[in-house]
Each structure stands twice: as structure tokens, then as C-alpha cells.
Backbone and ligand atoms as CSV (ligand in chain L), in Angstrom:
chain,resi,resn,atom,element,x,y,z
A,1,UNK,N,N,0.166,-27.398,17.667
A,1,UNK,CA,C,-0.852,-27.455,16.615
A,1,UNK,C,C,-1.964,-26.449,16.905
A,2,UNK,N,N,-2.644,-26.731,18.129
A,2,UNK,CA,C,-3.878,-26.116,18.834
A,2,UNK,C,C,-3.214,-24.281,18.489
A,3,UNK,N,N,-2.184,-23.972,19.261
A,3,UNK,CA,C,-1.791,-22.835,18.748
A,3,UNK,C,C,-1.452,-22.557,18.018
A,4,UNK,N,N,-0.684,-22.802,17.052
A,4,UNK,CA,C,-0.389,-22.917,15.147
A,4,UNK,C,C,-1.958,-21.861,14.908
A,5,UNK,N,N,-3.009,-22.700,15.071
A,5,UNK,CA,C,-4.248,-22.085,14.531
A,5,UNK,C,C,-4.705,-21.053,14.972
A,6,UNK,N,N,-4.148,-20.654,16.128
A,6,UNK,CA,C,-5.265,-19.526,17.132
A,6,UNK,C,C,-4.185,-18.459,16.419
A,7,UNK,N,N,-2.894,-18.859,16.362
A,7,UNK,CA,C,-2.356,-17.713,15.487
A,7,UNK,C,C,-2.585,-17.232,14.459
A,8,UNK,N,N,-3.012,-18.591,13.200
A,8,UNK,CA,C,-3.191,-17.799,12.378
A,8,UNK,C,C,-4.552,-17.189,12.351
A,9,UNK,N,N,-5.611,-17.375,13.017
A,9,UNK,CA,C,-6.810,-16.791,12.618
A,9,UNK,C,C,-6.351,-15.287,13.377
A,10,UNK,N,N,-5.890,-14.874,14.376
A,10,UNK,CA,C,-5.112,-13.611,14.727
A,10,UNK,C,C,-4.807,-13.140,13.675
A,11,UNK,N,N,-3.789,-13.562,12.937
A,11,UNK,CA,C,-2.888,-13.258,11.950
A,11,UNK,C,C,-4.200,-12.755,10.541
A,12,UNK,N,N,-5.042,-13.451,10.577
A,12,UNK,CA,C,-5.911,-13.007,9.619
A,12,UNK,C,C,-7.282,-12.088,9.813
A,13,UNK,N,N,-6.965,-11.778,11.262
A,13,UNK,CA,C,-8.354,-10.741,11.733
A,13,UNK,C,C,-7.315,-9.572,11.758
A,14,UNK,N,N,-6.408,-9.357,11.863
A,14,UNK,CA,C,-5.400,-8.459,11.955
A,14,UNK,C,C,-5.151,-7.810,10.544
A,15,UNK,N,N,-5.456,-8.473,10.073
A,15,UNK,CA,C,-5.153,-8.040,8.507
A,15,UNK,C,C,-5.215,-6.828,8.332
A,16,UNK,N,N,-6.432,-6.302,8.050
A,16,UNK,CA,C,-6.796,-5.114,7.650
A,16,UNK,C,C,-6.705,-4.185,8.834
A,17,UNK,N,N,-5.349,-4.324,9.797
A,17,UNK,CA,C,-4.994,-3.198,10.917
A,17,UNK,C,C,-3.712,-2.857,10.317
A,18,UNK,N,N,-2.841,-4.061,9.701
A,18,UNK,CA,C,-1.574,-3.671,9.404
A,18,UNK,C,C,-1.423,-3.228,8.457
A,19,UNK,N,N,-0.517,-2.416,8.098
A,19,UNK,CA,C,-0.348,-1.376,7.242
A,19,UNK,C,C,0.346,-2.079,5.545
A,20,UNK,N,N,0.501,-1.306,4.635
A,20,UNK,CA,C,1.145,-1.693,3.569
A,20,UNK,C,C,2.341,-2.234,3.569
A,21,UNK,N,N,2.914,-1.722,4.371
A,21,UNK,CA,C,4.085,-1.764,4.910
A,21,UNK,C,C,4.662,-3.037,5.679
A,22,UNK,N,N,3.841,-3.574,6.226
A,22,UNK,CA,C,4.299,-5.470,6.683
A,22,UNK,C,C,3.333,-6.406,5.609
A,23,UNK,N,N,2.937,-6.191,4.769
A,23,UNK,CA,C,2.417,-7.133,4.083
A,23,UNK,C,C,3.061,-8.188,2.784
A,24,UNK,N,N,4.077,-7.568,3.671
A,24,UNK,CA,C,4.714,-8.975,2.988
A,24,UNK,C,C,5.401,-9.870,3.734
A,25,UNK,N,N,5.898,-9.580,5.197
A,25,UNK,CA,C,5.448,-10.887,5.992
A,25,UNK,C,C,4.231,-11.089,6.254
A,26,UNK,N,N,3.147,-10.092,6.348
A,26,UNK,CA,C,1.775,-11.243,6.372
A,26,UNK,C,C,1.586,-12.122,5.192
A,27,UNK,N,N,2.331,-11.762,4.556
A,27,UNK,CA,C,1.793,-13.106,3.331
A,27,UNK,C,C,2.299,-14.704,3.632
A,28,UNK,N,N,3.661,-14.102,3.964
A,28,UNK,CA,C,4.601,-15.261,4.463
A,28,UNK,C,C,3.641,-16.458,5.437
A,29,UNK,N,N,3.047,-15.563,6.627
A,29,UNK,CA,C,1.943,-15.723,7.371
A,29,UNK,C,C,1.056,-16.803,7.202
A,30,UNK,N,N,0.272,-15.832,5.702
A,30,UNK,CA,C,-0.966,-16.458,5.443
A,30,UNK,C,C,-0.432,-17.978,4.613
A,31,UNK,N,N,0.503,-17.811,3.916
A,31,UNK,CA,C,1.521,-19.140,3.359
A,31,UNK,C,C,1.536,-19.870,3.898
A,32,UNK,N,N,1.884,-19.440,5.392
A,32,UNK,CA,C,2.095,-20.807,6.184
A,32,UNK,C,C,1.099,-21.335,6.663
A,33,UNK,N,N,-0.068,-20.796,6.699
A,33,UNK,CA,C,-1.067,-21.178,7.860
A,33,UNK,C,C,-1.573,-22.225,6.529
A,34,UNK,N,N,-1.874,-21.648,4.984
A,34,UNK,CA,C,-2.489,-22.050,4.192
A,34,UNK,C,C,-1.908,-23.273,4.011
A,35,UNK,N,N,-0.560,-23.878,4.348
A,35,UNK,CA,C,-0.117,-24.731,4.141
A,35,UNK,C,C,-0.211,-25.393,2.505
A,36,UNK,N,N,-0.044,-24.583,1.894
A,36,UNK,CA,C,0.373,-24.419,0.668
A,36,UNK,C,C,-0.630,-24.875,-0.111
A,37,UNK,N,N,-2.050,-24.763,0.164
A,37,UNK,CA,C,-3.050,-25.302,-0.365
A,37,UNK,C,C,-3.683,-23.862,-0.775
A,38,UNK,N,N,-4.542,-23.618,-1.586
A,38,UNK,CA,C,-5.124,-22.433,-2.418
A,38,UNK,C,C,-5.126,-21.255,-2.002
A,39,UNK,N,N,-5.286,-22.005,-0.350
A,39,UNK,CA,C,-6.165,-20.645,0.628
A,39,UNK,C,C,-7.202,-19.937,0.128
A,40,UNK,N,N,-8.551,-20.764,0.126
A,40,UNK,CA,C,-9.352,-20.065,-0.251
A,40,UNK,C,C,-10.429,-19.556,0.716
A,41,UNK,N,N,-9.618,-19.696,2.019
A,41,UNK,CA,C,-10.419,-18.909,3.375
A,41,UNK,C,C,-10.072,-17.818,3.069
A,42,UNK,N,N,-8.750,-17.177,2.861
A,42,UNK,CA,C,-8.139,-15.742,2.875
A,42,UNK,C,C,-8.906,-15.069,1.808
A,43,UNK,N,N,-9.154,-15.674,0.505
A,43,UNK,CA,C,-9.581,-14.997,-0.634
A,43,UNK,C,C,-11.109,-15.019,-0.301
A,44,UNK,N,N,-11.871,-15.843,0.396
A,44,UNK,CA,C,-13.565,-15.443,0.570
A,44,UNK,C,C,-13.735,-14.299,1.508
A,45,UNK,N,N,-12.684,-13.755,2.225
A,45,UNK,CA,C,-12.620,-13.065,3.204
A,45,UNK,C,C,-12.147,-11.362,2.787
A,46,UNK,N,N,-11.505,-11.440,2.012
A,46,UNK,CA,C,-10.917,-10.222,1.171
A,46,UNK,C,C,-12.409,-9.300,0.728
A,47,UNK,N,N,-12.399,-8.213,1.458
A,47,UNK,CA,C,-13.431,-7.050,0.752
A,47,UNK,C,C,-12.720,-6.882,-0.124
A,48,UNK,N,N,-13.446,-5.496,-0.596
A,48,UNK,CA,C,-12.808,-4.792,-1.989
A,48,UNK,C,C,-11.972,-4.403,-1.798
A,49,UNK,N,N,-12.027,-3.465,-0.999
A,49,UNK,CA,C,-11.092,-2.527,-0.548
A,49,UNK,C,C,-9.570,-2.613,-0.009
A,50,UNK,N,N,-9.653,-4.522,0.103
A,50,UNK,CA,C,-8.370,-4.804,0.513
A,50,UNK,C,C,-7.880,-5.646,-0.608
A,51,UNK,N,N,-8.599,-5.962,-1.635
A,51,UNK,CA,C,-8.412,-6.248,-2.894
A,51,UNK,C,C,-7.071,-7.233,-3.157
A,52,UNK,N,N,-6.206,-5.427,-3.278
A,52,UNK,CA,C,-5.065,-5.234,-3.405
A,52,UNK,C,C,-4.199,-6.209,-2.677
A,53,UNK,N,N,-4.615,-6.080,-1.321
A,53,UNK,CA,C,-3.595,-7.302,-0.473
A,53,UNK,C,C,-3.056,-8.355,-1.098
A,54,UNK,N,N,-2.049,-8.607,-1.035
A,54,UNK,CA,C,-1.202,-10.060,-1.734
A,54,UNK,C,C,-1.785,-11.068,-1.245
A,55,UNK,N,N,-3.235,-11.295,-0.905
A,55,UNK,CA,C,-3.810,-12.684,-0.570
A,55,UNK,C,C,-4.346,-13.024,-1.568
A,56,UNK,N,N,-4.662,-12.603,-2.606
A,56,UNK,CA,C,-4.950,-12.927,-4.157
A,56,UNK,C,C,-3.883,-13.444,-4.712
A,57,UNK,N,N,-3.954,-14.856,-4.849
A,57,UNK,CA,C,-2.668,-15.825,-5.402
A,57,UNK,C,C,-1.983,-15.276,-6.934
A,58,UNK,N,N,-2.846,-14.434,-7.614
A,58,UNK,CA,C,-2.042,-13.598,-8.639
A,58,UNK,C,C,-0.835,-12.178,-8.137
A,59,UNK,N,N,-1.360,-11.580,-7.194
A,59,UNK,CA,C,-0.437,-11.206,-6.491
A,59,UNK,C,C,0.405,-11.475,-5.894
A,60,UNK,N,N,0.233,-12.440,-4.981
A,60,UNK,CA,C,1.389,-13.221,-4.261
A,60,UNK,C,C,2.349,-13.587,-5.616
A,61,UNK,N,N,2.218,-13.971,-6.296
A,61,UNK,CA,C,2.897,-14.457,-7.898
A,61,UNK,C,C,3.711,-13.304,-8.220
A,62,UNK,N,N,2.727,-12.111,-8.450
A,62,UNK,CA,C,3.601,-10.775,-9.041
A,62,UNK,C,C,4.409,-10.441,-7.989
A,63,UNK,N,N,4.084,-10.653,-6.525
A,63,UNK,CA,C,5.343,-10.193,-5.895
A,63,UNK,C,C,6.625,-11.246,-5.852
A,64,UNK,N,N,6.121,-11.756,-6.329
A,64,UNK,CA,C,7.440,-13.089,-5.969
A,64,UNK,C,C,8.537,-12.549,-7.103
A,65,UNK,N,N,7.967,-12.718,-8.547
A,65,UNK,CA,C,8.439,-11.991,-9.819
A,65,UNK,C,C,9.643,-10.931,-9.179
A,66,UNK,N,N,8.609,-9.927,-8.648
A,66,UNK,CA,C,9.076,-8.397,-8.516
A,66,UNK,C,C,10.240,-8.671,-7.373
A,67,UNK,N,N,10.312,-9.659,-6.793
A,67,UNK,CA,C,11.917,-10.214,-6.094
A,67,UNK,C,C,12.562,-10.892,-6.873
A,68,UNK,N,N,12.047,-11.888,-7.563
A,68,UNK,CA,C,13.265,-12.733,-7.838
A,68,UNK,C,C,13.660,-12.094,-9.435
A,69,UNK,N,N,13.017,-10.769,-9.798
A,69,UNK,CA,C,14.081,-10.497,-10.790
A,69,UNK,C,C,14.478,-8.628,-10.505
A,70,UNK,N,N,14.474,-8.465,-9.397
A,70,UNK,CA,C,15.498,-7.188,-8.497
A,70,UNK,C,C,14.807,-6.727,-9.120
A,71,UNK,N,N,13.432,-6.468,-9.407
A,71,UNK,CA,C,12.931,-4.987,-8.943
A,71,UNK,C,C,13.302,-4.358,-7.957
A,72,UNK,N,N,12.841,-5.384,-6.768
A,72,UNK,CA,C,13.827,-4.855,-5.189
A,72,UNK,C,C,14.407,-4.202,-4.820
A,73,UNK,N,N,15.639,-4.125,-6.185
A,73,UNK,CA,C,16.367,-3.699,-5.567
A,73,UNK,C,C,16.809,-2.109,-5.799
A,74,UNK,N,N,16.139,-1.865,-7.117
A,74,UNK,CA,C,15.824,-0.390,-7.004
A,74,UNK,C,C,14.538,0.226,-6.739
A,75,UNK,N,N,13.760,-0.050,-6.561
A,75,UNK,CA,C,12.300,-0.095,-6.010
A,75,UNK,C,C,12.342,-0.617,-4.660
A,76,UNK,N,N,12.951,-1.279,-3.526
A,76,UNK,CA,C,12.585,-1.758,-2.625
A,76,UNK,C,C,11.260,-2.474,-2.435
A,77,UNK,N,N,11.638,-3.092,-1.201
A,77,UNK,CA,C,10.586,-4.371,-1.025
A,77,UNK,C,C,9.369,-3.757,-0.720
A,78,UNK,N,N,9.141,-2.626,-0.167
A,78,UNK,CA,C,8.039,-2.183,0.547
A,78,UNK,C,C,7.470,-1.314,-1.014
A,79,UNK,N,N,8.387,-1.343,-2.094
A,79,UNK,CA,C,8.012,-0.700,-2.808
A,79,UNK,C,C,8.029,0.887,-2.849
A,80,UNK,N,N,8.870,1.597,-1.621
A,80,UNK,CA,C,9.347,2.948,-1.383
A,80,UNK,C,C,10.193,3.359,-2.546
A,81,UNK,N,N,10.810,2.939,-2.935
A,81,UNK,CA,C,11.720,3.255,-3.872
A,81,UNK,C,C,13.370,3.294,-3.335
A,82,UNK,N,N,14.476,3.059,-3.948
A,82,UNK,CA,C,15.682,3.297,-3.386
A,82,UNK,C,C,16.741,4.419,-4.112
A,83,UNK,N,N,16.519,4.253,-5.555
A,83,UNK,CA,C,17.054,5.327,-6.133
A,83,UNK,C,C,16.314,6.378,-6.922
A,84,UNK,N,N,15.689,7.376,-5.933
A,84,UNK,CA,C,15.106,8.513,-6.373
A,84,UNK,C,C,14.192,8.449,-5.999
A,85,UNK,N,N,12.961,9.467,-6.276
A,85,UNK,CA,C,11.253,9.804,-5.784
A,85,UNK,C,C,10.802,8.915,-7.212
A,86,UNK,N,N,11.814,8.701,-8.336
A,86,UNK,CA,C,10.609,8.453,-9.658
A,86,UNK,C,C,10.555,6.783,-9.158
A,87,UNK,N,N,11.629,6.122,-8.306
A,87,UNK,CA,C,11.399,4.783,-8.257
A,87,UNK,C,C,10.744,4.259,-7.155
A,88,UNK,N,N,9.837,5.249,-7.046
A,88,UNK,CA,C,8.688,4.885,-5.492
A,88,UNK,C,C,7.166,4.237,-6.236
A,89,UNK,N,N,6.840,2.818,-6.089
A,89,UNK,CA,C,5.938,2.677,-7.034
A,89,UNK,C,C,4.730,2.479,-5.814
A,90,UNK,N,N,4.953,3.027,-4.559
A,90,UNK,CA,C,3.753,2.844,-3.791
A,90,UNK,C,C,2.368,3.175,-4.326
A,91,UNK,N,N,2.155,4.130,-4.909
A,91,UNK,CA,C,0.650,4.583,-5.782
A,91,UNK,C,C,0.923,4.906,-7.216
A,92,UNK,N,N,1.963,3.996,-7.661
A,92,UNK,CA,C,2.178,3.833,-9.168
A,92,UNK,C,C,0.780,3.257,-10.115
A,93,UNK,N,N,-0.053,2.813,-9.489
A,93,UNK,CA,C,-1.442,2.568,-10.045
A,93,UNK,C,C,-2.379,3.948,-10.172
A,94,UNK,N,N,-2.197,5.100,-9.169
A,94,UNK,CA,C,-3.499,5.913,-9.701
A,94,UNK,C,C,-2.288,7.390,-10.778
A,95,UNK,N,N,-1.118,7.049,-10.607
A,95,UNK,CA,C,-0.556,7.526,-12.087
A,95,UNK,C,C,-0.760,7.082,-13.636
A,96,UNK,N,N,-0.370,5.579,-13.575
A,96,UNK,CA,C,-0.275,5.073,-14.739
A,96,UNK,C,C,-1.146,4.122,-14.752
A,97,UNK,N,N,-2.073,3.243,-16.018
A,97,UNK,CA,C,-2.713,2.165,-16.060
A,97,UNK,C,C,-1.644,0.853,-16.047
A,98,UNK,N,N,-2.888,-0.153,-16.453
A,98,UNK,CA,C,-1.461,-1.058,-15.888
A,98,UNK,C,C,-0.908,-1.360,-17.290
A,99,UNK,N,N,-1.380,-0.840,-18.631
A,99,UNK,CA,C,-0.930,-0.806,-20.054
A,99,UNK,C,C,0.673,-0.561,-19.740
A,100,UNK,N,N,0.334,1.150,-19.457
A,100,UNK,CA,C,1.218,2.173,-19.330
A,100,UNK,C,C,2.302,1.304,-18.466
A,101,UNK,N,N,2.449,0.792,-17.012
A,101,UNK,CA,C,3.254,0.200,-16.323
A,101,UNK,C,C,3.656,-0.783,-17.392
A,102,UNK,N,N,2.683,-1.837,-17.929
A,102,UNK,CA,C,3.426,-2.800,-18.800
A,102,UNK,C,C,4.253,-2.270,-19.618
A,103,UNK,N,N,4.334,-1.262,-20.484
A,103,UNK,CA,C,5.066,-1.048,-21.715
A,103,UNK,C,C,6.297,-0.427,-20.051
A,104,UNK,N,N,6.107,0.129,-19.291
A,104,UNK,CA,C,7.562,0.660,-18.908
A,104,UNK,C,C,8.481,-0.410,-18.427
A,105,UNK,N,N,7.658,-1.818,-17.806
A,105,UNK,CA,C,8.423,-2.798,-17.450
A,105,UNK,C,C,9.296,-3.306,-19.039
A,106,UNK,N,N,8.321,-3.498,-19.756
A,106,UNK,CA,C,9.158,-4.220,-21.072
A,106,UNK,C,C,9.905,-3.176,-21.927
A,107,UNK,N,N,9.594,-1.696,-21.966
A,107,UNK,CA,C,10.812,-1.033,-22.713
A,107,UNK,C,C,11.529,-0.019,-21.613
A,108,UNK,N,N,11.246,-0.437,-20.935
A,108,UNK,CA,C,12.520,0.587,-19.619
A,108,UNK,C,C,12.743,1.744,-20.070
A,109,UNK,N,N,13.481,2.468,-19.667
A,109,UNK,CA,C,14.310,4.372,-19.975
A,109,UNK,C,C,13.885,4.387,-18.933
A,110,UNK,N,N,15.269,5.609,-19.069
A,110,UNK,CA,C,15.091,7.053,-17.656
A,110,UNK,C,C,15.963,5.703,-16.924
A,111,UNK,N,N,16.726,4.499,-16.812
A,111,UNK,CA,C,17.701,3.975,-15.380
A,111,UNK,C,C,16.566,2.709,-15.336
A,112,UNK,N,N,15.574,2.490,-15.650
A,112,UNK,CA,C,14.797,1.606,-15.678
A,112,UNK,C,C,15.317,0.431,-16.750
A,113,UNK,N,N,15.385,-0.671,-16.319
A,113,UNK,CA,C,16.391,-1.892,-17.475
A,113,UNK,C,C,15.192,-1.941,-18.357
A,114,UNK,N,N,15.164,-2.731,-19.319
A,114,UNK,CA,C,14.163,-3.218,-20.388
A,114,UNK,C,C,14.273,-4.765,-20.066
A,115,UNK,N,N,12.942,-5.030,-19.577
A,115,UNK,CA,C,12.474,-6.216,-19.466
A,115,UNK,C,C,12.088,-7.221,-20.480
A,116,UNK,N,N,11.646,-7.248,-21.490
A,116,UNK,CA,C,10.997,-7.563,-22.493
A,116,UNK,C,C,11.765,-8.956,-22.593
A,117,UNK,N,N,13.096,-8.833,-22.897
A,117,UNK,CA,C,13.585,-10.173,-22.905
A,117,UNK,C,C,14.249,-10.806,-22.107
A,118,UNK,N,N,13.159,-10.736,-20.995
A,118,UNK,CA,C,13.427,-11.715,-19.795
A,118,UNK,C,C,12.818,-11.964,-19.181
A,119,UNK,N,N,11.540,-11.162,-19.199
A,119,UNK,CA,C,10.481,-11.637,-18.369
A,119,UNK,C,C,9.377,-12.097,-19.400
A,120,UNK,N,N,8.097,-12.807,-19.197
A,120,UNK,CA,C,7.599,-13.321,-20.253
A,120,UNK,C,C,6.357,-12.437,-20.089
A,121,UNK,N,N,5.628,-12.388,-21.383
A,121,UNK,CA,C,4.660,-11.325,-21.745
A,121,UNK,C,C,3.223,-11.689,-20.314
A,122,UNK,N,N,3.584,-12.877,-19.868
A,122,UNK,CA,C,1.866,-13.142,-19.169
A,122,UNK,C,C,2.942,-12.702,-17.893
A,123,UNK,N,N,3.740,-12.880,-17.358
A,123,UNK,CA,C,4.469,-12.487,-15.796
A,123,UNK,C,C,4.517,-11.044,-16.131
A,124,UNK,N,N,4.228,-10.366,-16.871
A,124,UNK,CA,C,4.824,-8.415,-17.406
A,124,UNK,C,C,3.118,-8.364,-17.140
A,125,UNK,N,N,2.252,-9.407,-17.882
A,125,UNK,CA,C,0.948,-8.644,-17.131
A,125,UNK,C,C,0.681,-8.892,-16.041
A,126,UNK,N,N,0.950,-9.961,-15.229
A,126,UNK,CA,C,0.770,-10.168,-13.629
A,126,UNK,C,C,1.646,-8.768,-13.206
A,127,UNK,N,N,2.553,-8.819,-13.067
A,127,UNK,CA,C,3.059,-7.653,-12.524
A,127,UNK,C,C,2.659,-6.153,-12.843
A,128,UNK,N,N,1.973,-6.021,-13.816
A,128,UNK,CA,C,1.279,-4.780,-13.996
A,128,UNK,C,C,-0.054,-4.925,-13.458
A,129,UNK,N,N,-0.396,-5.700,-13.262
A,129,UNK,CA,C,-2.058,-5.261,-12.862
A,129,UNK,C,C,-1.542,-5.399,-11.461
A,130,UNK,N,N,-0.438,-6.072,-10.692
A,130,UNK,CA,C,-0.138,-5.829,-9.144
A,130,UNK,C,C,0.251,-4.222,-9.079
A,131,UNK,N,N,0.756,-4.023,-9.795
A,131,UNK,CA,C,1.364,-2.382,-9.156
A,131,UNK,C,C,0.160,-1.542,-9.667
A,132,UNK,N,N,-0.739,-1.669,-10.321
A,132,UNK,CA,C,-1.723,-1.198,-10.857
A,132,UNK,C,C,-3.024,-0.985,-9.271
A,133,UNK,N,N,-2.709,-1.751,-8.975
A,133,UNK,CA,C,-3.151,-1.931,-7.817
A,133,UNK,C,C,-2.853,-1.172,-6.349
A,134,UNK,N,N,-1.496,-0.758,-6.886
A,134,UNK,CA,C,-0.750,0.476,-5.738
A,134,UNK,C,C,-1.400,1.609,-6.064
A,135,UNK,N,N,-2.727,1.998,-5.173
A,135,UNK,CA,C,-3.226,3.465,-5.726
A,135,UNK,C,C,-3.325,3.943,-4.359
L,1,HEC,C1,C,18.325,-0.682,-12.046
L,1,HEC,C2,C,17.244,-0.189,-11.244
L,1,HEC,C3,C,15.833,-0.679,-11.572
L,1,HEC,C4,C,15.373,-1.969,-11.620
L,1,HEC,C5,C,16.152,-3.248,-11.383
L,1,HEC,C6,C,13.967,-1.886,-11.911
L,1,HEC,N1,N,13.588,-0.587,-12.048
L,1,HEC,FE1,FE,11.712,0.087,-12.418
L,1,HEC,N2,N,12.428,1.982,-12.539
L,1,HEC,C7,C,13.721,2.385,-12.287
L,1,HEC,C8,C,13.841,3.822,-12.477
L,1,HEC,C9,C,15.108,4.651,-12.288
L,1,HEC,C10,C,12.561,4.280,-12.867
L,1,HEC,C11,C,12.142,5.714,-13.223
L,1,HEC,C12,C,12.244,5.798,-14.736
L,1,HEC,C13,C,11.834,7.126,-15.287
L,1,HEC,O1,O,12.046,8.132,-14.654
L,1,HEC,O2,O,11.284,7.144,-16.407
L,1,HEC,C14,C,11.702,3.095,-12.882
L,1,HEC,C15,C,10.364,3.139,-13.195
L,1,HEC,C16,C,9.505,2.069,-13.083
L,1,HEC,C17,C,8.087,2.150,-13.305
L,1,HEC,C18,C,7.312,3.395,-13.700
L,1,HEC,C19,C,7.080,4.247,-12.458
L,1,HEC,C20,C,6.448,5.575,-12.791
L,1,HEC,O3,O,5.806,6.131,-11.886
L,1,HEC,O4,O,6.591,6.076,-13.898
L,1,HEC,C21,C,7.590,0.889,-13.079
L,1,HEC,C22,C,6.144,0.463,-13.164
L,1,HEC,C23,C,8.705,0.036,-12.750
L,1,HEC,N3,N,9.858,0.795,-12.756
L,1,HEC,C24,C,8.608,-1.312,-12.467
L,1,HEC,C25,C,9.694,-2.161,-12.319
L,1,HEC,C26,C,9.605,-3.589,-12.262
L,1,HEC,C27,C,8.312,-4.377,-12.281
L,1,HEC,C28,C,10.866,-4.063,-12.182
L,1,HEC,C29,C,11.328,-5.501,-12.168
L,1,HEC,C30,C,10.828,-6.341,-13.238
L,1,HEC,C31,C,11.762,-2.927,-12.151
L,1,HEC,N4,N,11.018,-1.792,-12.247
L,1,HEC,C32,C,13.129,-2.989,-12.032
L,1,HEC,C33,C,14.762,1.556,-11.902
L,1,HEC,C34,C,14.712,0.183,-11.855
């Protein structure tokens, strides 16, 4: 127990050392420590600048989305992209607004599926203002 905690407060001073790139097991992390309650230590703690971090329970949401309907899997988890440079959405926010991202999630082209009828119009805006957020 005693250690359970000393980890996670580690786990949450560490934050802003680790890169974009593991933050999505730190979320896993902060999940667990939060024990599935709001976590509203993580979110009083969030500067601006880390905003972005998936400790904002609307994010954690859009990333969940952006797995469980294979973005993943041509975009990858880290969000590098897997098929091609156009499917790298790491700073897909200081290209496009998150309008612009919404209309590409719901009318796809260019190898991109069309979302529209399958994802629902309020999960198409969670997920655009998350990648909106990749700048
Ligand atoms: C079958 C592979 C595939 C899947 C699955 C997929 N995408 Fe894409 N996506 C692409 C490709 C390819 C492009 C580049 C399209 C182009 O060149 O116009 C793209 C482009 C995008 C763009 C615009 C990037 C830019 O810089 O113009 C966004 C945003 C995006 N995808 C989000 C998503 C989201 C969110 C999901 C899941 C709901 C998803 N994609 C699922 C293949 C995919």
C-alpha cells in the first residue's frame, strides 16, 4: 500500500520529464493510482503547457476512441504514423484546426476511411480537439 503511493506520486513528479512518447502508459499509471475516481489531483496539477497531456479526462476519452476504433492502426499508438509521412498526426494540431481535423475524421479521402457513420458527432469532437492539441 505504503509503496503503491510513493510510486505514484514519482510517477506524477516525473511527468513532465517523460516524453510524448510514453504517455500513454503514464496514463495507465495515473488510472491506477486514481483508482478510478476523477483524479482531480492530476488535473489541479497540469500547467498549460502540459495541457495537452492525457490527464484531462476528455483526453484520456479521445484516446481511448482513437484505439478502440483503429486509428492505431494506421496512425500508430504514439501517433507516428504507420502508412506514410501524411499519417503522422504528432503536430497535426499546428497544421489543421480541430474543424478541419473534424471534417477529415467524418469525410475521410486520400486512404483515410469516413467516419461519420460510426463514430458519433460529440466522440468526432473529442477526438478533434485531442489531436488539435498535437502541436
Ligand atoms: C486505413 C487507415 C486509416 C485509419 C484506420 C485511420 N486513418 Fe486517419 N488517415 C489515414 C491516411 C492515409 C491519411 C492521409 C490522408 C490524406 O493524405 O489526405 C489520414 C489522415 C488523417 C488526418 C489528417 C492528417 C493531416 O495532417 O492532414 C486525421 C486528423 C486523421 N487521419 C485522424 C484519424 C482518426 C481520428 C482515425 C480513427 C477514428 C483515423 N484517422 C483512422 C489513414 C487512416
Amino acid at each position: 500500500m505504503e509503496q503503491n503511493k510513493k510510486a505514484c506520486t514519482r510517477a506524477s513528479q516525473n511527468k513532465y520529464l517523460i516524453g510524448a512518447l510514453v504517455i500513454a502508459p503514464m496514463v495507465l499509471t495515473l488510472a491506477a493510482c486514481g483508482g478510478g475516481t476523477s483524479g482531480g489531483s492530476a488535473a489541479t496539477k497540469t500547467p498549460a503547457a502540459t495541457a495537452a497531456a492525457e490527464s484531462n479526462p476528455a483526453f484520456v476519452k479521445a484516446q481511448e476512441l482513437f484505439t478502440t476504433n483503429k486509428c492505431i492502426s494506421c496512425h500508430g499508438v504514439d501517433l507516428a504514423g504507420k502508412v506514410g509521412p501524411k499519417t503522422n498526426l504528432q503536430k497535426v494540431g499546428s497544421r489543421l484546426s480541430s474543424e478541419q481535423i473534424a471534417n477529415k475524421i467524418k469525410n475521410g479521402g486520400g486512404g483515410m476511411p469516413v467516419y461519420k457513420t460510426t463514430i458519433s458527432e460529440e466522440e468526432i469532437g473529442l477526438l478533434s480537439e485531442w489531436l488539435n492539441s498535437k502541436k
